[in-house]
N, C-alpha and C positions, 0 to 999 in steps of 0.2 A: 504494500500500500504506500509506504512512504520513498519506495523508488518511483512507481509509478507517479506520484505526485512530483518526485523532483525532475523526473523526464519531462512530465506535461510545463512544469515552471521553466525549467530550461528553452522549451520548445518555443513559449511563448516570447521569451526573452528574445531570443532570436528573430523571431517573428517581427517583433516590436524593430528591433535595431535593424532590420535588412527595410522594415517601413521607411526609418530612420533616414535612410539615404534615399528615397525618392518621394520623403513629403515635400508638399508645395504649399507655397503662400499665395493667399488669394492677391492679387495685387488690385483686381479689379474692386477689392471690398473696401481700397483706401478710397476719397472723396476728390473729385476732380482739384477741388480748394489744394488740399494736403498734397496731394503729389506735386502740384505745379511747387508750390513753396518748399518741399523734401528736397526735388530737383535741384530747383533756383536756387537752393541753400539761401534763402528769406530768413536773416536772423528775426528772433521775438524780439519786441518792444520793451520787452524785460529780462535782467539777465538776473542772475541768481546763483550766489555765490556758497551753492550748499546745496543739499538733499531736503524732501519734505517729507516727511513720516507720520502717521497716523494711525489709529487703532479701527477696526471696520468692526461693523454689529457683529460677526460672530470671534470677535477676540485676536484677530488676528493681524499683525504688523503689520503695518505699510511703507516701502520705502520706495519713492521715488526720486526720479530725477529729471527737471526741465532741463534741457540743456539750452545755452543761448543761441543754440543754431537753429534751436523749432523741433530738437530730437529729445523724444521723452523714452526713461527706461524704466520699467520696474523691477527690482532685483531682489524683492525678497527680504528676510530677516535677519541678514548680515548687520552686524554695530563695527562702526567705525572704528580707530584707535584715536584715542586723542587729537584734536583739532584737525585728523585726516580725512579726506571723505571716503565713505568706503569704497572698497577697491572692485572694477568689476572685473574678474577672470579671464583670463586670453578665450575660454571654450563660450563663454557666457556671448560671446561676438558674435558665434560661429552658429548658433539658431536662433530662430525666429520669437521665437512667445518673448514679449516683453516690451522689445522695440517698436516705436512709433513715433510719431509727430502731433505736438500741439501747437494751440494759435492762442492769443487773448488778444481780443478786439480791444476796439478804441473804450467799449464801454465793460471792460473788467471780465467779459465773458471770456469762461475758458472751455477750450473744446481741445478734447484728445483723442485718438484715433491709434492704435497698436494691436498689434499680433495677438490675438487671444492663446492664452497657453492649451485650451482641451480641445481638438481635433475637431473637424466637423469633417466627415471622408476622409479622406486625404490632403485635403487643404488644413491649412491652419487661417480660421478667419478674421477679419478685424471686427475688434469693441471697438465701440464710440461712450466715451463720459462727457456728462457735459456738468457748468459748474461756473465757480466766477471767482475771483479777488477781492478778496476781503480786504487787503491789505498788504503792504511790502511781503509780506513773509507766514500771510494765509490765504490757502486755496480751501474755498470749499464745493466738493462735489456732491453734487444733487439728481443724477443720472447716468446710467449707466446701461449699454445695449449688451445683452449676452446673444450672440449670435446661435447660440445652439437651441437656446430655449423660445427663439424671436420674439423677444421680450424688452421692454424698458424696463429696469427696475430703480423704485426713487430710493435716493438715499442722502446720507447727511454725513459726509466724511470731510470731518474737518484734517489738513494738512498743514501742519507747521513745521517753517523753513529752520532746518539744521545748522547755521554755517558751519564751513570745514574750507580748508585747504587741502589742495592736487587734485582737483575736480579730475576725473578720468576723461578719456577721450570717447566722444560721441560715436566713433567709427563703428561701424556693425554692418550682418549682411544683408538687414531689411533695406537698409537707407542704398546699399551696390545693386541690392536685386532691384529695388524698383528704379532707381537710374538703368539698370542693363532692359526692364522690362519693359519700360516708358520707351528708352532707343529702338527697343527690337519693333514695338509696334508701330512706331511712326515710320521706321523702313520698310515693314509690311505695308501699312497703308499706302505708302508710294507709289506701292506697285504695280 
């Protein structure tokens, strides 16, 4: 009983990780807005010299990060070390769930668009939050689209700004795929 379990575990694992190398990212689920500006590299209107972290309704850490080029990450429950920001991983570059792009308009509204981390097919889809600026150094979110469930759901996640120094670098392979995917399509279109 207990090899048979550990074959089917193994199996599955395998399974998982040969997925692994032929998932896709929907690129068409970013917003005509967000790709032009990801492209353009359109810095935000605000820059922010830290991470914002927050507690969500069912208890669990939030750490993000706007970056001042318009590229937002979520990394999870990693803490910093002292006045450092925390560090993102060379592997943490190299998938999709996390990365994304936000805007805050002239009037404090914040809209974020990223890689949802749970599968839909074989794509990985984008979430849309939407939300606003409370202040220098508070975001609150008030919505949030789960593409699996095609659902809004409201919520009230307040996000206060961490400062830290060695902000990490914004490079990842959502921000190359959809610059390679945006080129590929407009050469096809030519066609």
């Amino acid at each position: 009983m207990v090899r048979t379990g550990l074959i089917v575990s193994i199996s599955i694992l395998c399974y998982n990780c040969s997925l692994g190398q032929k998932m896709k990212v929907d690129y068409e689920g970013f917003s005509s807005e967000i790709r032009n500006r990801a492209v353009k590299e359109i810095p935000s209107n605000y820059h922010f010299n830290g991470y914002f972290k927050a507690i969500n309704q069912y208890g669990d850490t939030l750490n993000w990060y706007f970056f001042n080029d318009g590229t937002f990450y979520s990394y999870g429950h990693k803490s910093p070390t002292k006045d450092n920001c925390p560090i993102i991983e060379p592997y943490c570059t190299e998938v999709p769930y996390g990365w994304g792009f936000f805007k805050i308009s002239e009037k404090s509204e914040v809209y974020v668009e990223y890689i949802w981390p749970h599968l839909k097919g074989l794509k990985f889809p984008v979430s849309k939050m939407y939300g606003y600026l409370q202040s220098d150094s508070t975001i609150v979110i008030t919505k949030r689209f789960d593409p699996n469930m095609r659902e809004m759901e409201e919520l009230n996640w307040q996000l206060n700004l961490i400062p830290c120094e060695n902000m990490p670098s914004s490079e990842n392979m959502v921000k190359k795929g959809l610059k390679n995917y945006l080129e590929n399509k407009e050469i096809s279109n030519s066609k």
